[in-house]
C-alpha positions in Angstrom: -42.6 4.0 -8.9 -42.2 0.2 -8.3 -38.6 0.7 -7.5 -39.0 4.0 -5.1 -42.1 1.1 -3.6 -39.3 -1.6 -2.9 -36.8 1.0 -2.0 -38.9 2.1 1.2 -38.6 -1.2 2.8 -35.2 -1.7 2.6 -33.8 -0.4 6.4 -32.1 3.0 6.3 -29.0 2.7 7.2 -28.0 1.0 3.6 -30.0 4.2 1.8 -27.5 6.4 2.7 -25.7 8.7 0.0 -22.3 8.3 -1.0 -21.5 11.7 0.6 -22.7 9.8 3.9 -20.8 7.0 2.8 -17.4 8.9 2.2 -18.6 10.6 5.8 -18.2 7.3 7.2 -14.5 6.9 6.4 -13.1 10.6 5.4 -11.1 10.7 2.3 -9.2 13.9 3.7 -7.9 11.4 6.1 -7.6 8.3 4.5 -6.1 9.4 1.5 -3.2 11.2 2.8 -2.4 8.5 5.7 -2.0 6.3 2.4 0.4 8.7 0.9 2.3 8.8 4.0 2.7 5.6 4.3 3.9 5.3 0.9 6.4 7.7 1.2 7.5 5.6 4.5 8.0 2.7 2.5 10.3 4.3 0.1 11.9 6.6 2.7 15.0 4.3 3.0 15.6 3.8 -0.9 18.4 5.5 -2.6 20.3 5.5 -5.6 22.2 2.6 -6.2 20.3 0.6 -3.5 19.5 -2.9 -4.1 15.9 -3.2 -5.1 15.3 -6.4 -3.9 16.7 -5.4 0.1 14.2 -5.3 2.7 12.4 -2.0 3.1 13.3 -0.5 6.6 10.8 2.2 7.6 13.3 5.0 9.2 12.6 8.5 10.5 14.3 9.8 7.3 11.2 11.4 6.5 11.3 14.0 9.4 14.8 15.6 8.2 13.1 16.5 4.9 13.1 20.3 4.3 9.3 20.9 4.3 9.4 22.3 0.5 9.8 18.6 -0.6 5.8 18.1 -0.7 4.3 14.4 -0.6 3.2 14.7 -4.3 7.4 15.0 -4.9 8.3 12.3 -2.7 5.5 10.1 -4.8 6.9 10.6 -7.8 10.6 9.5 -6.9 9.0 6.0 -5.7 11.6 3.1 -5.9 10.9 0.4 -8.5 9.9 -1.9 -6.1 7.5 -0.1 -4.2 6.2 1.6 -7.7 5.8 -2.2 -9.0 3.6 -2.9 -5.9 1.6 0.0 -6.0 0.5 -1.2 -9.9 -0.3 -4.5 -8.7 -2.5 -2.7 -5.7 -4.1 -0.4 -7.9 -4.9 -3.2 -10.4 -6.6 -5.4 -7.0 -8.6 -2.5 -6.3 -9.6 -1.8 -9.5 -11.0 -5.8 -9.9 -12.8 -6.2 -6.4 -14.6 -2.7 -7.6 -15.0 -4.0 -11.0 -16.2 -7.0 -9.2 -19.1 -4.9 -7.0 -20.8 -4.0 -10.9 -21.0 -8.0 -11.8 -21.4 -9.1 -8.7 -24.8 -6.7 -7.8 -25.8 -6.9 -11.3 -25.4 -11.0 -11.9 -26.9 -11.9 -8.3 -30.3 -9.6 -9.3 -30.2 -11.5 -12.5 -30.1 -14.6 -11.3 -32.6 -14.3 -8.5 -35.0 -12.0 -11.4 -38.6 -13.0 -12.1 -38.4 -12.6 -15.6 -35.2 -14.8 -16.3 -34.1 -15.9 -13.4 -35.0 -18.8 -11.3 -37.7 -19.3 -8.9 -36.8 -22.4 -7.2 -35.9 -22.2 -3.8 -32.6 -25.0 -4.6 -31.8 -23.1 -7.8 -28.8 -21.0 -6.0 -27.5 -23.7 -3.7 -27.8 -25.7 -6.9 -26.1 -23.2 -8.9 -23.2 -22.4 -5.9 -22.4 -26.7 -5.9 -21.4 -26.2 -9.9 -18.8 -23.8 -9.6 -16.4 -26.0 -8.2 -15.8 -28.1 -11.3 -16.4 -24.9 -13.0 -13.8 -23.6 -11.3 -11.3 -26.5 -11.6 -11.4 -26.0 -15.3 -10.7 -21.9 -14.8 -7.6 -23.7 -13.0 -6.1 -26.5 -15.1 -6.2 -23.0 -18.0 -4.0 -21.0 -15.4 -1.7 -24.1 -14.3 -0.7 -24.3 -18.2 -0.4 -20.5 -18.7 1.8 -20.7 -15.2 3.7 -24.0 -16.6 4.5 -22.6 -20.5 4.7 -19.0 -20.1 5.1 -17.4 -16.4 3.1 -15.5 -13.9 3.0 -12.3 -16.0 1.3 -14.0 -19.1 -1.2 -16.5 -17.1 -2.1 -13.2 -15.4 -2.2 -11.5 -18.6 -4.1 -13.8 -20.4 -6.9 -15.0 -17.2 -7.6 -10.9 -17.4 -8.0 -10.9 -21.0 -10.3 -14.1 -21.0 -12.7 -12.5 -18.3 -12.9 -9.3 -20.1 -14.1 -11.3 -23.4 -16.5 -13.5 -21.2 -18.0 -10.8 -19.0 -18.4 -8.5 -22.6 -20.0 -11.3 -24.2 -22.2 -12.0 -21.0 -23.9 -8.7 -21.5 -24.4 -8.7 -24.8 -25.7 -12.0 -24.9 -28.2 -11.0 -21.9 -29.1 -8.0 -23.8 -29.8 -9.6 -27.3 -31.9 -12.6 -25.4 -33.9 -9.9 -23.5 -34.3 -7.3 -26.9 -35.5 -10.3 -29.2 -37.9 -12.2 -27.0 -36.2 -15.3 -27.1 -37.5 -18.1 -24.6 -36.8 -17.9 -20.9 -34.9 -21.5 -21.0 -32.1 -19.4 -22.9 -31.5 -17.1 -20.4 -31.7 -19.0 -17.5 -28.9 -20.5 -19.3 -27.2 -17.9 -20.2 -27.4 -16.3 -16.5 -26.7 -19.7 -15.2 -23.0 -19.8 -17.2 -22.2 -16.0 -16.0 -23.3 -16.6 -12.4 -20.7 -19.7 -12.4 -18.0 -17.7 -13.9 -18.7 -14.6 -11.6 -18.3 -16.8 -8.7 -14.7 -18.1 -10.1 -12.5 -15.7 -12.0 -12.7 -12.9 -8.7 -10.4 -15.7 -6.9 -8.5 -16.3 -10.1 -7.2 -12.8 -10.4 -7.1 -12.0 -7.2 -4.7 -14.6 -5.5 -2.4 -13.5 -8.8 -1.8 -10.0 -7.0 -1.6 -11.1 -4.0 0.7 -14.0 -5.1 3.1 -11.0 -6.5 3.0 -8.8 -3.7 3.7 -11.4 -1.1 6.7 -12.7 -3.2 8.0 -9.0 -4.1 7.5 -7.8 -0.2 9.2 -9.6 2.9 6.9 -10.9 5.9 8.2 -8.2 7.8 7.3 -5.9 5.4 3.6 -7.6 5.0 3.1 -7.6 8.4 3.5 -3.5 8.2 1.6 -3.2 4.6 -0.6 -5.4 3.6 -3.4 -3.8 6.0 -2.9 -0.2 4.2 -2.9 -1.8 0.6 -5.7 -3.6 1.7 -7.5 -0.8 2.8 -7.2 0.9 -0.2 -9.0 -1.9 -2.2 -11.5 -1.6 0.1 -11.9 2.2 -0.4 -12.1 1.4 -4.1 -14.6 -1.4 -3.5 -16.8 1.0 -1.3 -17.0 3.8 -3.4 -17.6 1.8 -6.5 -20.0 -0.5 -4.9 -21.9 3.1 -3.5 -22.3 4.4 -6.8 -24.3 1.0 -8.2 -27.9 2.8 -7.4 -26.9 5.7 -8.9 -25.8 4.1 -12.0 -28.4 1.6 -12.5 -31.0 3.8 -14.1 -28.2 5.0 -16.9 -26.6 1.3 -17.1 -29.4 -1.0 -16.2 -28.3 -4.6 -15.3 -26.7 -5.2 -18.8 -24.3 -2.0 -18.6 -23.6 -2.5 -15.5 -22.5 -5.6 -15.9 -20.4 -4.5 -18.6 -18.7 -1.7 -16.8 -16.6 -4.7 -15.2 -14.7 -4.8 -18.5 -13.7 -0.8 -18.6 -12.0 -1.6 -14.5 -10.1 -5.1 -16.1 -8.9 -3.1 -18.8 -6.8 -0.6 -16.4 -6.1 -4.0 -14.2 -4.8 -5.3 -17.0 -2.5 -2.7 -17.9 -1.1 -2.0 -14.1 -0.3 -5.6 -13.7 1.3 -5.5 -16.9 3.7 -2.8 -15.9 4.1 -4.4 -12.5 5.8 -7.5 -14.1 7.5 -4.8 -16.5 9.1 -3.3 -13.3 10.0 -6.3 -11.9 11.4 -8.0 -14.7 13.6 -4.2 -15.9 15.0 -4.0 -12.3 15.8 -8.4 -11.5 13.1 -8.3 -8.5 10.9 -10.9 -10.9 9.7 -13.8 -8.9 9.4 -15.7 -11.9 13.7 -15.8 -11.5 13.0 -18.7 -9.0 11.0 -21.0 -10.6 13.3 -20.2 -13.7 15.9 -21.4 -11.5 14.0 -24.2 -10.1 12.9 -25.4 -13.5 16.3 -25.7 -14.9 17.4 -28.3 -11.9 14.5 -30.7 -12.0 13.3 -30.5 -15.8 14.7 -33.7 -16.2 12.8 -35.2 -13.4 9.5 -33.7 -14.6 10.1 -35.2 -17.5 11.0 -38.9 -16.6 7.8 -38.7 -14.1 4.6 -38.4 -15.9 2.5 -38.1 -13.2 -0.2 -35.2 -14.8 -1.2 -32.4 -12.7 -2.6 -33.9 -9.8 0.2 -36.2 -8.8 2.2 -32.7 -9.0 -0.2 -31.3 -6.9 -0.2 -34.1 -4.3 3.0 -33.7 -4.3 3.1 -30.3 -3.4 1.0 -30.6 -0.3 2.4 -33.4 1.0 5.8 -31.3 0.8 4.4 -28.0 2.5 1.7 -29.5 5.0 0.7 -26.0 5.8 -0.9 -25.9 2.6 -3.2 -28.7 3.6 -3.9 -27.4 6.8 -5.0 -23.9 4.9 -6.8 -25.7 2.5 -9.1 -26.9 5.2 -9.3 -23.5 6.6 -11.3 -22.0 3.3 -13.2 -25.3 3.3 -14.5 -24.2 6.6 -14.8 -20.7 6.1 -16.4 -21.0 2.6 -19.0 -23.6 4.0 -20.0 -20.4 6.7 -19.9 -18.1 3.7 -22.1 -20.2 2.0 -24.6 -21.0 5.0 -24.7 -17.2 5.6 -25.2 -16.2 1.8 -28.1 -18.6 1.2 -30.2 -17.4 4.1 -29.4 -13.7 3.5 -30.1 -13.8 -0.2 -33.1 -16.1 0.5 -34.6 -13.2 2.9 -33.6 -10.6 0.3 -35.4 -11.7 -2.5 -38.5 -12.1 -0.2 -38.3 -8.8 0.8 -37.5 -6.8 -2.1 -39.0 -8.8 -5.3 -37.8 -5.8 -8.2 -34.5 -6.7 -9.6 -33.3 -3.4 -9.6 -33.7 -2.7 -6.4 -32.3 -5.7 -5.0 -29.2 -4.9 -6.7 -29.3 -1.1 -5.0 -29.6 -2.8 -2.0 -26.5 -5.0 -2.5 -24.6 -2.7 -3.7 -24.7 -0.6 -0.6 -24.6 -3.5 1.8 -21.1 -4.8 0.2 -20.1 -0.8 0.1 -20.9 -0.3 3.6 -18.7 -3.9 4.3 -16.1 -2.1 2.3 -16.1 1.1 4.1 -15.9 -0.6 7.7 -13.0 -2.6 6.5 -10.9 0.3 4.8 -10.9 1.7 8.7 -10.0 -0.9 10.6 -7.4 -2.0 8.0 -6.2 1.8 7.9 -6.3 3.1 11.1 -6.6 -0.4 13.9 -4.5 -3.4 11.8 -1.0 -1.8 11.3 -0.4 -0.8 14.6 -1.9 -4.5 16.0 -0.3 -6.1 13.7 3.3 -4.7 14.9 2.6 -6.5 18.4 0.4 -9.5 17.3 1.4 -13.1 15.9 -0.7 -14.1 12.5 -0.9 -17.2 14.9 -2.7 -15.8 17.2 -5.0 -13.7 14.6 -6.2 -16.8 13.0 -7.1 -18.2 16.3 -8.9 -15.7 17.7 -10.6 -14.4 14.1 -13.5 -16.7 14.7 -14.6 -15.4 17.4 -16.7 -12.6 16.7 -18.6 -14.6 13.6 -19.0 -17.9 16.7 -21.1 -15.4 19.1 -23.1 -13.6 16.2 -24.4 -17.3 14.9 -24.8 -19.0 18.4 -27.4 -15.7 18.8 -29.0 -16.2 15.8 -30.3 -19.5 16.4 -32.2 -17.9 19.8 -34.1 -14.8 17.4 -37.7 -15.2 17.3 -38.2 -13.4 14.0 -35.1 -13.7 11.5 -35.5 -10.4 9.7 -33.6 -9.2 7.0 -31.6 -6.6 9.1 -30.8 -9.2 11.2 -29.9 -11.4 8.7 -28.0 -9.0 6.6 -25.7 -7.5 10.2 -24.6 -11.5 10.6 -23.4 -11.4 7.0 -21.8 -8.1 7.6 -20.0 -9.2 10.6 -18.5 -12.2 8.6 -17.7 -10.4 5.7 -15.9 -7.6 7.9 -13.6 -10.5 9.6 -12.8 -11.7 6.2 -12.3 -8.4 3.9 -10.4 -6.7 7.1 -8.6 -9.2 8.9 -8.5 -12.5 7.2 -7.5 -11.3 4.0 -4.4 -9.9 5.5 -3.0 -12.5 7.2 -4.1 -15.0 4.6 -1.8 -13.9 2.7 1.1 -13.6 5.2 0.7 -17.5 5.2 2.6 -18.0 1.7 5.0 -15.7 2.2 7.7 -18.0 3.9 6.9 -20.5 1.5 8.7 -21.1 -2.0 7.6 -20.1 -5.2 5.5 -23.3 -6.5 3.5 -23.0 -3.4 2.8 -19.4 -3.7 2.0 -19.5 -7.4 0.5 -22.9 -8.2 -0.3 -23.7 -4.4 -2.0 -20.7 -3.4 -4.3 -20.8 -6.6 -5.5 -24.4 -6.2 -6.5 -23.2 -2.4 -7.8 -19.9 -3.4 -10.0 -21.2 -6.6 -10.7 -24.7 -5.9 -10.4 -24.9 -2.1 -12.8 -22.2 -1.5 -14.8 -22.8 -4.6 -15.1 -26.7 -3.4 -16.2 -25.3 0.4 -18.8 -23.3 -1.1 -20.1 -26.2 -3.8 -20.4 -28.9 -1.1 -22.1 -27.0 1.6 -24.7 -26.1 -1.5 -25.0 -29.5 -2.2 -25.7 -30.3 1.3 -28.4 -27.5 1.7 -29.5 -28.4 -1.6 -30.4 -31.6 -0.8 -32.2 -30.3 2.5 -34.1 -28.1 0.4 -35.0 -31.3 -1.6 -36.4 -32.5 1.7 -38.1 -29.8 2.8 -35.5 -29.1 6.0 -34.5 -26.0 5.1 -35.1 -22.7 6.6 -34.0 -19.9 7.8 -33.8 -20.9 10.9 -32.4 -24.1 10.0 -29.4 -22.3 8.3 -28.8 -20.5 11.4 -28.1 -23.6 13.0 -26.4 -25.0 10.5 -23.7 -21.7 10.5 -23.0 -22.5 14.3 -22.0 -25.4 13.2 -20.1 -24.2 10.7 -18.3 -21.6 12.4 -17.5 -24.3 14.8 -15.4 -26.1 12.5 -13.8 -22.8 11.1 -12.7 -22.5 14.8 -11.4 -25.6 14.7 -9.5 -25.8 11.5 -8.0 -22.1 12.4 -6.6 -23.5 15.7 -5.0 -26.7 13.2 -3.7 -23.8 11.0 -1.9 -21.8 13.5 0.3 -24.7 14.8 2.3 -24.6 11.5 2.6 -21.2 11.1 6.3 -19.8 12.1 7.0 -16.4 14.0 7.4 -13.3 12.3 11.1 -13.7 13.3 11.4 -17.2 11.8 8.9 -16.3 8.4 11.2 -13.0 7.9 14.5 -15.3 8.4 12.8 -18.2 5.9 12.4 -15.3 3.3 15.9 -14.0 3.9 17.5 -17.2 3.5 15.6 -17.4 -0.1 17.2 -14.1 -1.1 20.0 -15.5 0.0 20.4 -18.7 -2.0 18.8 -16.9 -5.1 21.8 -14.4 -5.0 23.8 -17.8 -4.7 22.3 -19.1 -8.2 23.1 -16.5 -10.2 
C-alpha cells in the first residue's frame, strides 16, 4: 500500500508500461533495420577475403535472389563482423546488467533503514571512488601487462561477478540476522564504490576491441547502430526493474547483474577466440611492439606512472580528452546530486525510488536507441567528430542556464535536465568518444583509454563531490545552488570540447592513420 502511496506521486510519463515503452521505439522496426545493417556490413565479404580489409558497404545486397532470407545471410557472417557482434552483445548485456545494480545499489544507499541520511553522505561517497577506482586500474594494467586484453577482460568480468554475488549475499545475511546498521552502511558503502567503477572498467574493454577490430571509416558508419542496440538492451532491461522488484527485491535484483556478466563473459570470450583463430587479434601489435622495446622497459624502471606520463606526453590528444571527462563528469556529478537529492525527498520508500529509476534511465535508453538508429548514421556520413564535440554542449549549456531562472525546482524538472544530459552522452557522446582512439596506437587505446575512462571520469566525478561536499559542510548547498554550479560546469565542458577538437584529424586523415597501421603490421610479420 506504501509503495502504490509513493508510486502516485511520481509524474506519469515514467509509469508507463513496457508495452508503452517498446511503443516508444518499435521493435518491428528497430530490430530488423539492425539486421539489415548487419548484413550490409558483411555484404562485401567472401571466401578467401582478408579478414582484417576494410568493410566496404556495396549494393551487393540488392542482386540477392529474394529466397536468400536475412536470417540466412546472418548466419554466413564474416569472422570479423561475427567477433564484433560478440563483443556488442556482451556491452549490451553489461549496461543492462548494470540498470539491476545500478537501481537497486542507489535505493540502498539512499534507504532509511541502512542507508545514510546525511545530506554529504553521497557527494562523500562519489569523492571515494576515484582512488577506489585507481586500484580497479593498477589490477587491469597488470592483467593488460602479463597476460593480454582477452584475460584482463576475462578476469575484470570474473572479479565483478564474485563481488556483485557476494554484495548480495552479504546485504541479505546483514538484513536476515539483525546485525547493527554500522555494518551495512558499510557494506552498501563498499558496493556503492564498486558500482560506480567496474561499469567503466568493462565497458571501455569492448569498446577498446571494437575500435581496434573496425576502421574509422567503418566507426563512423557503425558505432551509432551497435550503440543503439545497447541502448535497446539497456531500456528494456531497465523497464522491467518495477516489475521485477516484488519477485527479486533489492538483494535479487542486485544479483541478477551476475546471470547478464556471465553471458558477457562468455561473448567476449569467443570474441577474442575469433580474433585470435582468424589473425585480426589486436593483441598482435603490442606483441610486436613489446618484442622491440622490452629491453628498454627493462633498463627504465620508471613504475607505472612514469609509463603513463609518458604516454600522454606522446599522444597529447589523450590529455586533451582527459580534460574533456573531467569536465563532463564534474556536470554529471552536479546534475546527479541535485536530481537524487530531489528524489529521495519526494519518494522516501526504497522500492519505489528504484521503480522510479529504473524507468527514468529506460526511458534515456529508449530515446537514445532512436536517435542512434534512425538520426546518427546518416549525420554522421556528412559531419566531422570535430565538429560533434563542439557543438555537443550545446543543448545541456541552454537547459542549465534556464535552470538557474525556475522559481520552483521540481523533480520533473530536475529529472528532464538529467535526461537531456544523459541523452547527449548515451547517444551522441558515446559514439564519437570512441572514434577518438581509433587513429591512435595500441598502448593508447588499451592502457590509455582505461586510465581516461576509469580514473579520468572517476576523478571528475570525486573532486566535484568533494567540492559540493565541502559546500554542504558549509551549509551552501542547494538545489538551486547546484543549478548554478552546472552552468558553470557545462561552461567548462564547452570549453574543454572546443580544446579537444583541435587535435582531432579528418575522417580522411583518421582512416589513412589506421591504414598505414595495417600497413606496417603486415610489414612485421
Amino acid at each position: 500500500m506504501l509503495m502504490a502511496e509513493q508510486m502516485s506521486s511520481i509524474p506519469s510519463a515514467l509509469l508507463l508500461q513496457p508495452k508503452s515503452l517498446l511503443a516508444a521505439f518499435p521493435s518491428a522496426l528497430i530490430l530488423p533495420e539492425l539486421a539489415r545493417r548487419i548484413t550490409q556490413l558483411n555484404a562485401h565479404t567472401e571466401e578467401g577475403i582478408d579478414p582484417k580489409l576494410p568493410i566496404k558497404v556495396t549494393g551487393g545486397e540488392q542482386n540477392q535472389t529474394k529466397s536468400d532470407s536475412m536470417i540466412n545471410q546472418l548466419a554466413n557472417l564474416t569472422p570479423r563482423v561475427r567477433s564484433v557482434l560478440h563483443m556488442t552483445v556482451a556491452m549490451a548485456l553489461h549496461f543492462g546488467g548494470y540498470e539491476f545494480f545500478r537501481n537497486s545499489c542507489l535505493a540502498l544507499f539512499t534507504s532509511s533503514e541502512y542507508g545514510f541520511s546525511s545530506a554529504a553522505a553521497f557527494p562523500m561517497a562519489n569523492a571515494m571512488v576515484s582512488p577506489f577506482s585507481l586500484i580497479l586500474l593498477l589490477g587491469y594494467g597488470q592483467q593488460l601487462d602479463a597476460k593480454g586484453p582477452r584475460a584482463a577482460l576475462r578476469n575484470t568480468t570474473i572479479l565483478s561477478i564474485v563481488f556483485i554475488a557476494f554484495a548480495s549475499a552479504s546485504l541479505h545475511f546483514c538484513k536476515a540476522a539483525g546485525l547493527p546498521q554500522m555494518v551495512g552502511q558499510a557494506l552498501i558503502g563498499v558496493t556503492f564504490l564498486f558500482q560506480n567503477s567496474y561499469q567503466y572498467l568493462l565497458y571501455s574493454q569492448y569498446w577498446s576491441f571494437v575500435g581496434s577490430v573496425l576502421t574509422p571509416d567503418e566507426g563512423s558508419r557503425w558505432f551509432a547502430t551497435l550503440g543503439g542496440f545497447s541502448s535497446v538492451i539497456c531500456s528494456l532491461m531497465g523497464g522491467c526493474v518495477p516489475y521485477l522488484l516484488p519477485h527479486t527485491g533489492l538483494y535479487g535484483l542486485m544479483a541478477s547483474t551476475c546471470v547478464a556478466l556471465v553471458v558477457c563473459l562468455l561473448c567476449s570470450d569467443r570474441a577474442y577466440a575469433l580474433a585470435q583463430q582468424h589473425h585480426f587479434d589486436p593483441a598482435e601489435q603490442i606483441k610486436k611492439k613489446s618484442s622491440k622495446s622490452s629491453e628498454e622497459d627493462a633498463g627504465s624502471e620508471n613504475g607505472r606512472l612514469g609509463k603513463a606520463i609518458g604516454l600522454f606526453k606522446r599522444v597529447p590528444t589523450l590529455g586533451a580528452l582527459f580534460c574533456e571527462v573531467l569536465s563532463w563528469q564534474s556536470l554529471n556529478t552536479i546534475l546527479g546530486v541535485a536530481f537524487i537529492t530531489a528524489l529521495k525527498t519526494n519518494i522516501a520508500d526504497d522500492m519505489a525510488r528504484s521503480a522510479y529509476t529504473g524507468r527514468f534511465y529506460s526511458y534515456i535508453n529508449g530515446a537514445s536507441a532512436l536517435l542512434q538508429f534512425l538520426v546518427l548514421p546518416t549525420f554522421m556520413k556528412y559531419a566531422e567528430p570535430k565538429w560533434i564535440w563542439r557543438l555537443m554542449p550545446v543543448i545541456p549549456l541552454v537547459v542549465c542556464f534556464l535552470l538557474m531562472f525556475q522559481a520552483d525546482l521540481s523533480l520533473t524538472l530536475l529529472a528532464t535536465a538529467m535526461f537531456l544530459a544523459k541523452l547527449m552522452d548515451y547517444s551522441i557522446r558515446t559514439v564519437v568518444y570512441v572514434m577518438v582512439y581509433q587513429p591512435l596506437d595500441f598502448e593508447s587505446r588499451y592502457m590509455g583509454k582505461e586510465i581516461i575512462s576509469v580514473f579520468g571520469s572517476r576523478f571528475g566525478k570525486s573532486g566535484m563531490s568533494l567540492i559540493l561536499t565541502g559546500f554542504t559542510a558549509l551549509g551552501f548547498t542547494s538545489l538551486r545552488g547546484l543549478c548554478r554550479l552546472s552552468f558553470g560546469a557545462v561552461a567548462l565542458w564547452q570549453c574543454s570540447t572546443i580544446w579537444l577538437s583541435g587535435f582531432l584529424p579528418t575522417q580522411k586523415e583518421a582512416q589513412a592513420a589506421a591504414e598505414e597501421q595495417r600497413e606496417e603490421a603486415k610489414k612485421t610479420k
